[in-house]
N, C-alpha and C positions, 0 to 999 in steps of 0.2 A: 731473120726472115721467118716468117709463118709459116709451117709448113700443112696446117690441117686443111686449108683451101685447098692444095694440091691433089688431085685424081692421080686415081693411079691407073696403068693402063690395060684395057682391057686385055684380061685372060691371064695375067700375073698375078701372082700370091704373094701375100706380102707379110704373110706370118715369120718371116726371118729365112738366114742362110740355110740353104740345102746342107743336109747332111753329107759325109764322108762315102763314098760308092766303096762296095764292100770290094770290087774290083782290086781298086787304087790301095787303099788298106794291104790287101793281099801280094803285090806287087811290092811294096813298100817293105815288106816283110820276109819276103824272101831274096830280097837286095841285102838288110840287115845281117837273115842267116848267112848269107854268103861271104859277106865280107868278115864278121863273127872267126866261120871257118877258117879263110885263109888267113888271120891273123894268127887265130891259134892252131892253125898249121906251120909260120913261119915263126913261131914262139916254140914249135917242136912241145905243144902241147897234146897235140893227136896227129895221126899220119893220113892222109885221107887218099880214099878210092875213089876217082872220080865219078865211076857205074854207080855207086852207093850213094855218094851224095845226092845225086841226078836224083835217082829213083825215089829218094826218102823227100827231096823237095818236091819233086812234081806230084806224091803223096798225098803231102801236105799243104800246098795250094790247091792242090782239088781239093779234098777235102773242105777246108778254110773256103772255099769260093762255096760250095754247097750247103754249108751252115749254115755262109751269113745272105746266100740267095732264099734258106726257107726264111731265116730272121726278118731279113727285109719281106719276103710275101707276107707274113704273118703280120707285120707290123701294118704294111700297108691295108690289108684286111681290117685291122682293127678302128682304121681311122673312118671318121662319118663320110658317108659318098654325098655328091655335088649335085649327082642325078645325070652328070654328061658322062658319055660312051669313052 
């Protein structure tokens, strides 16, 4: 099948898949550290404080969610505007 005939519909972009939400990244990442932890917790590789871990994750997602919120503004800044609001 042809598909150069086919329109595409008004108000989609069709330069490819949307990138990764720096969100979802960040969530994803501190699932990892957590599980990380308690393995090498029950491997009696470190002993953990719960107040400690808490504080140094919620840190660290902040943090991580504020980089990549300038990254992504930054990025979006650099891309040519449409001229729509």
């Amino acid at each position: 099948m042809d598909s150069s005939n086919i329109s595409t519909t008004a108000g989609q972009d069709t330069a490819g898949p949307a990138p990764a939400r720096v969100g979802t990244v960040v969530w994803g990442l501190i699932v990892l550290a957590l599980a990380a932890l308690i393995i090498m917790a029950q491997l009696g590789i470190v002993t953990l404080n719960g107040t400690y871990v808490l504080i140094g994750l919620m840190i660290g997602a902040g943090a991580a969610l504020v980089v990549g919120g300038l990254v992504s503004a930054r990025k979006r800044d650099n891309e040519t505007t449409t001229g729509k609001s």
